[in-house]
C-alpha positions in Angstrom: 134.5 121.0 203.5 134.1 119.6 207.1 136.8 117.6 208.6 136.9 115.6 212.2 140.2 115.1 213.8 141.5 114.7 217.5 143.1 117.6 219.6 145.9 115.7 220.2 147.2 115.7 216.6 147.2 119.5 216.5 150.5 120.4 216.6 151.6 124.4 217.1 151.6 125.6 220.3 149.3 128.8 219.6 146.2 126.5 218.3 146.6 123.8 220.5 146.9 126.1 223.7 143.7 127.9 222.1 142.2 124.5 221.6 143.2 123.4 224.4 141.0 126.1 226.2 138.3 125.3 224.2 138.6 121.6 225.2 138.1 122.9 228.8 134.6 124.1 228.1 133.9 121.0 226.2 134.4 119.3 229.4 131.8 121.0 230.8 129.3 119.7 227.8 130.4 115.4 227.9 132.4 114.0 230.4 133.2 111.1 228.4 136.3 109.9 227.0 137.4 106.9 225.3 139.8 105.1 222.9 139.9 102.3 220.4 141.6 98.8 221.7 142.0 96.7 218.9 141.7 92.9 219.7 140.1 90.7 217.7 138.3 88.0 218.5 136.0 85.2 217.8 133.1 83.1 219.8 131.4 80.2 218.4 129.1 77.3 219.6 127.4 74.5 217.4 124.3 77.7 216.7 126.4 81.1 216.7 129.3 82.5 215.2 130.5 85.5 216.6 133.8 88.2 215.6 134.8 91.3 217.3 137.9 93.6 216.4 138.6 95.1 219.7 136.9 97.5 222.3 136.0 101.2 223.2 138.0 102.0 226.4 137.8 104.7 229.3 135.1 106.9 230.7 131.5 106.5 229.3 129.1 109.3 230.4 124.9 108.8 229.7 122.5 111.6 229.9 119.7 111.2 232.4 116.7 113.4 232.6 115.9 116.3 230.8 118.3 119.4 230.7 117.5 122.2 232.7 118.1 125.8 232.4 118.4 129.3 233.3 118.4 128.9 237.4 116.1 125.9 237.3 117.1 123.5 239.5 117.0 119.2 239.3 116.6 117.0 242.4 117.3 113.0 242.3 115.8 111.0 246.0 117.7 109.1 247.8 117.2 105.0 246.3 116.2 106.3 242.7 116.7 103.7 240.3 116.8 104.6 236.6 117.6 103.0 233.0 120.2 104.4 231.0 120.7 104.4 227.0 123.7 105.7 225.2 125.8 105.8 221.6 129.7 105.7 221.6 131.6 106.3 218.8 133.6 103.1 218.4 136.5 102.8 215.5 134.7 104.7 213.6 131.0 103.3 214.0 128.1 103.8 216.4 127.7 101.9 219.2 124.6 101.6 221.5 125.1 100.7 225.1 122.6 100.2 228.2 123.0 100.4 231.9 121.1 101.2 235.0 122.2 103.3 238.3 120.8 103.3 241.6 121.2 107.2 243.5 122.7 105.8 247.0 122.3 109.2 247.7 119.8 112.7 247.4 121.2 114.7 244.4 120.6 118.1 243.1 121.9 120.8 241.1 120.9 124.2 239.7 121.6 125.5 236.7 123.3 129.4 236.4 121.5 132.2 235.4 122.6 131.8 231.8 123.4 128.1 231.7 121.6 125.5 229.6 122.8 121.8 232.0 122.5 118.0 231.7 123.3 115.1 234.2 125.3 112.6 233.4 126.0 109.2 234.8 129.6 108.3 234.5 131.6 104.9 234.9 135.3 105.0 234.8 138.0 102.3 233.5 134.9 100.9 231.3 134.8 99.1 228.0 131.9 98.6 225.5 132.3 95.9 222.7 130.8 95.1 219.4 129.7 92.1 218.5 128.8 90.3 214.7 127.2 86.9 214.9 125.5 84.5 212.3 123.1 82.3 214.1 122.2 78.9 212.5 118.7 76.7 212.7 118.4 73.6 210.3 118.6 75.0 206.8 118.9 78.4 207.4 120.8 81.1 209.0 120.7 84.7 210.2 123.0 87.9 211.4 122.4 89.9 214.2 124.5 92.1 216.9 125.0 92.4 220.5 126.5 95.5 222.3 128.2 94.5 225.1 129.0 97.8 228.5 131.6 96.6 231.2 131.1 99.1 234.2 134.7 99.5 235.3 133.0 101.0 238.8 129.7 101.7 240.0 129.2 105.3 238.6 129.4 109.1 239.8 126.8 112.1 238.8 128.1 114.7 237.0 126.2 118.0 236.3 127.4 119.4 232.8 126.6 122.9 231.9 127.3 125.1 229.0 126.2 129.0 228.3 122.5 129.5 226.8 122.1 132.5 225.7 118.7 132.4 225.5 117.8 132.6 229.0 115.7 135.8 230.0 118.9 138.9 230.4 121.5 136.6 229.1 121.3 137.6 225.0 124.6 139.3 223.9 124.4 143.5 223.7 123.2 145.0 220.2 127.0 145.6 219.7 127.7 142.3 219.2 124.4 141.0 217.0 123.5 137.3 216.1 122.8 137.1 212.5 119.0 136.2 211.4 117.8 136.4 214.8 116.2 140.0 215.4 118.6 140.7 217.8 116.4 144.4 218.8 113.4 142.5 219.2 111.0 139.4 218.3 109.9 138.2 214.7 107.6 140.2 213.5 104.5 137.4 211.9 104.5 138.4 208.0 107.2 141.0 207.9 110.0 139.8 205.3 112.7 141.0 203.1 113.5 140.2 199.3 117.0 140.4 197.6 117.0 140.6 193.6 120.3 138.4 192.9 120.4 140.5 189.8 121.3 143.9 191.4 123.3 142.3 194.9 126.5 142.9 196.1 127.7 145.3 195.1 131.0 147.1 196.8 130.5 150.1 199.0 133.7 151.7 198.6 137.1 150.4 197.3 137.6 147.9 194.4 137.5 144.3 194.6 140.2 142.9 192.9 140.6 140.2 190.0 139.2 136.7 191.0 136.8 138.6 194.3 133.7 136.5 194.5 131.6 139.8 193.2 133.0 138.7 189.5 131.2 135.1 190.0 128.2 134.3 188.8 125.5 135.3 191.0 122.1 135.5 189.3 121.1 132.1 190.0 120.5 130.6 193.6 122.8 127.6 192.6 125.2 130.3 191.7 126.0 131.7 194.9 129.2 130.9 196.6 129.8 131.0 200.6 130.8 135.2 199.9 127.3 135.3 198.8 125.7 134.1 200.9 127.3 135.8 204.1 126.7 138.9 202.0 123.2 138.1 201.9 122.8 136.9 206.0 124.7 140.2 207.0 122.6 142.5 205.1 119.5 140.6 206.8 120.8 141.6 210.1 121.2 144.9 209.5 118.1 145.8 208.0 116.6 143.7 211.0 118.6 145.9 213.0 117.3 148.7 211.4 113.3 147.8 211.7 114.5 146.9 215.5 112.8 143.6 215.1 113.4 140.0 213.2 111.8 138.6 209.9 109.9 136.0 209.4 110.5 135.6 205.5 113.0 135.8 203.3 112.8 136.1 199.5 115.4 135.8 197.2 114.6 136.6 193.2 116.9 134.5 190.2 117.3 136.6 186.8 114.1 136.0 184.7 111.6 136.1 187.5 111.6 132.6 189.6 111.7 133.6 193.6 113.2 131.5 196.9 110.6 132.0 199.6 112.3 131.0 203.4 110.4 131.2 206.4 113.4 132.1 208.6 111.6 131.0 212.2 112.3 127.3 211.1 115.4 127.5 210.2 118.5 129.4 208.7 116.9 129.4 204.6 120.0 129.6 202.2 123.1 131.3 204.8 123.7 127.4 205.8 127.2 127.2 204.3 128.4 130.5 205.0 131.5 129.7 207.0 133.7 132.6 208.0 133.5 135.5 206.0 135.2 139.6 206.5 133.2 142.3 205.1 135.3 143.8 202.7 134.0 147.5 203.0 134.3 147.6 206.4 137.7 146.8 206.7 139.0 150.3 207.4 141.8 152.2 209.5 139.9 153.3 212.9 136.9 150.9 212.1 135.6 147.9 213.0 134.8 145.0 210.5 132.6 142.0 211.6 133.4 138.4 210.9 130.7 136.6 210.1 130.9 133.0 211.0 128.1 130.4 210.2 128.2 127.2 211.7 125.5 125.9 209.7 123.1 123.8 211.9 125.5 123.6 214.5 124.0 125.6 217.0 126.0 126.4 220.8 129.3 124.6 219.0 132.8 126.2 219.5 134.3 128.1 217.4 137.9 129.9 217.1 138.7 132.6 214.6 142.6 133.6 213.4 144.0 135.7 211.3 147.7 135.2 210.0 149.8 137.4 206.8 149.9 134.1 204.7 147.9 130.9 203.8 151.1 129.0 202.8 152.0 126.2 203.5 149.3 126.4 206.5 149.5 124.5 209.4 149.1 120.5 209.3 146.7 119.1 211.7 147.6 115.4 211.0 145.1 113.2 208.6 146.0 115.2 205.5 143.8 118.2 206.6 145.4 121.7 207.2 144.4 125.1 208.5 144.8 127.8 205.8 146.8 129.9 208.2 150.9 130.5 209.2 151.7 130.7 212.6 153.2 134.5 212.5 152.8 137.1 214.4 149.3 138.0 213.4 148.5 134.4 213.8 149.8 135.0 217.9 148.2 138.4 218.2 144.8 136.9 217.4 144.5 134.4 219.8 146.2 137.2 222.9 145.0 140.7 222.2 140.9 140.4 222.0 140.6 144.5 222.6 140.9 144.1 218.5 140.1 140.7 217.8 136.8 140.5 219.8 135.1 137.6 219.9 137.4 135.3 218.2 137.0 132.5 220.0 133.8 131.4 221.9 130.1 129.4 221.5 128.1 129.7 218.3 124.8 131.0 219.2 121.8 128.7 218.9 121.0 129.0 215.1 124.6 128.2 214.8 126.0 132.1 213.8 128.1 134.3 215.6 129.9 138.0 214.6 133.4 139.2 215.6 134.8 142.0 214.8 138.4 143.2 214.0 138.5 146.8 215.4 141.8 148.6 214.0 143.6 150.7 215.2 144.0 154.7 213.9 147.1 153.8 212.2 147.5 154.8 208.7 150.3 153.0 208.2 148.0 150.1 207.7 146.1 150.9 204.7 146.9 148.5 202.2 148.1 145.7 204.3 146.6 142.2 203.3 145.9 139.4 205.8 143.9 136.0 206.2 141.2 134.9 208.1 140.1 131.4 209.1 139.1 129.2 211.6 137.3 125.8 213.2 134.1 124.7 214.4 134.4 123.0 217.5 132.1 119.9 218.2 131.8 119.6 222.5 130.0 116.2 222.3 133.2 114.6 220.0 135.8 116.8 221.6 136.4 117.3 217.6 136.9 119.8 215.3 134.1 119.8 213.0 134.7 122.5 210.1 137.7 124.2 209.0 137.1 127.2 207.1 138.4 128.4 203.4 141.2 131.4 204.1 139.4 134.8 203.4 141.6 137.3 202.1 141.2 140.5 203.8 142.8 144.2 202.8 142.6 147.0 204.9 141.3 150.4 203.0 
């Protein structure tokens, strides 16, 4: 289940100064910020009838140009003129607002080696309203709207950058892979893979305990639960590790013959609600176990991983939603020590996946102990969270 909800309302001081340092890079991604004003109001004359409840209020940012990447720089003349176009979020709708800027002065920017930027045209102390009219004419009558932009000031350029990792040298090492994306070289045209759902996941070593996902049905594609399917999109990666290139198909084969045929190149196929997910057999003193974590379609979002020793009572996070997680000691040591939990926190890549990994110590005194992963999906362009994962239950072997 996906939730939205505002930093602010995050209250323990380990995710919100985690968040918080997220909300730093979303910074770099939209400048704007607003909040709702409610005041109602009503405008009428002999033809029109119109009502407003209240106004979006603060800094309002609009994209101009095209973004640019990878070094690449953009250059605005001196005495430019352009249109703008824009939706706000406004009390919980979609407004559309208009404006235009004129460059007083020569502007230009360049991107980093392995940054992926926008500009933005900013107005400060602004306010955009909503409007609902009926219009009368003789013996009939009709509705329309008007959105009205106030420019508290006469605008400032802002270049807004965030990591691409696709920019030539810029892709993650092989120790860290994407999943689905060939990460040791291009798609092969025609080269595929086919699971039989029949004769999948099974455990490599250790024994899944009552009520593990492995017991639920899984011969059908309808069957398959989040488990599954990260099952599935890991073992993808590693065989695609294995070839040393991506591939382009995937095929996946229900009990009594009937086959799933994804062309992988246009888009992620079945692994789209595979939130976070531990690989169970991996979770071993002196190894390291990835974390999957699939964002869905929600490429170059956010993200922040945690681990904590319980799930209960979780932490509240205002609006009746909750993170899975306790704020304990585990719950600390993910968010400070990344030598073990590496890559818990950073940008989804740009099919929306990402791997961590949980490298433990040599200790045997941890076999056996039990733990809980979770985490959020981070939307920049909302300054929201946008998905809150399930709690994953991990043991270590």
């Amino acid at each position: 289940m996906f939730h939205s909800i505002s930093l602010r309302r995050i209250a323990p001081r380990a995710l919100a100064f985690s968040l918080g340092s997220l909300a730093s890079l979303v910074a770099q991604v939209d400048p704007s910020s607003n909040g709702w004003v409610p005041a109602p109001n009503t405008w009428s004359n002999p033809l029109k009838v119109c009502t407003t409840d209240g106004y979006q209020w603060g800094t309002f940012c609009f994209p101009y140009g095209s973004a640019y990447a990878c070094g690449v720089s953009t250059t605005v003349t001196a005495g430019t003129t352009v249109s703008l176009s824009a939706s706000f979020g406004a009390n919980g709708a979609t407004v559309g607002a208009t404006s235009s800027y004129t460059f007083s002065q020569a502007f230009s920017h360049t991107a980093g080696r392995c940054e992926r930027c926008q500009l933005y045209i900013c107005y400060a102390n602004s306010s955009l309203q909503h409007w609902e009219c009926e219009c009368f004419l003789d013996w009939y009558s009709w509705r329309m709207s008007y959105d009205v932009f106030t420019p508290g000031d006469g605008g400032t350029v802002r270049p807004s950058c965030v990591g691409d990792l696709t920019c030539p040298g810029c892709r993650p090492p092989a120790s860290t892979p994407t999943l689905g994306s060939g990460p040791l070289g291009a798609v092969v045209p025609g080269s595929g893979i086919s699971f039989d759902l029949t004769r999948s996941f099974q455990i490599a070593s250790g024994h899944p305990e009552p009520g593990h996902p492995i017991y639920a049905p899984h011969d059908l594609l309808q069957q398959l639960m989040p488990w599954h399917l990260a099952k599935l999109a890991w073992t993808v990666d590693e065989a695609e590790r294995q070839a040393g290139h991506g591939f382009q198909y995937l095929m996946l084969r229900e009990a009594g013959g009937l086959a799933h045929l994804y062309d992988l190149t246009l888009g992620p196929g079945p692994f789209g609600n595979a939130g976070f997910f531990v690989e169970e057999s991996r979770s071993q003193v002196g190894r390291q176990a990835p974390v999957l974590i699939d964002g869905g379609e929600r490429g170059q979002r956010l993200y922040l991983a945690l681990a904590s020793l319980g799930k209960q009572p979780g932490i509240p996070l205002g609006n009746g939603l909750h993170l899975p997680l306790n704020p304990d000691l585990l719950f600390e040591l993910s968010l400070t020590v990344p030598g073990v939990f590496q890559g818990f926190q950073g940008q989804l890549g740009p099919d929306g996946r990402r791997v961590a990994w949980i490298a433990y110590p040599p200790e045997p005194l941890l076999m056996g102990l039990q733990f809980y992963v979770s985490g959020v999906v981070f939307d920049p362009l909302v300054q929201q969270i946008e998905a809150v994962s399930p709690a994953h239950r991990v043991t270590v072997r």
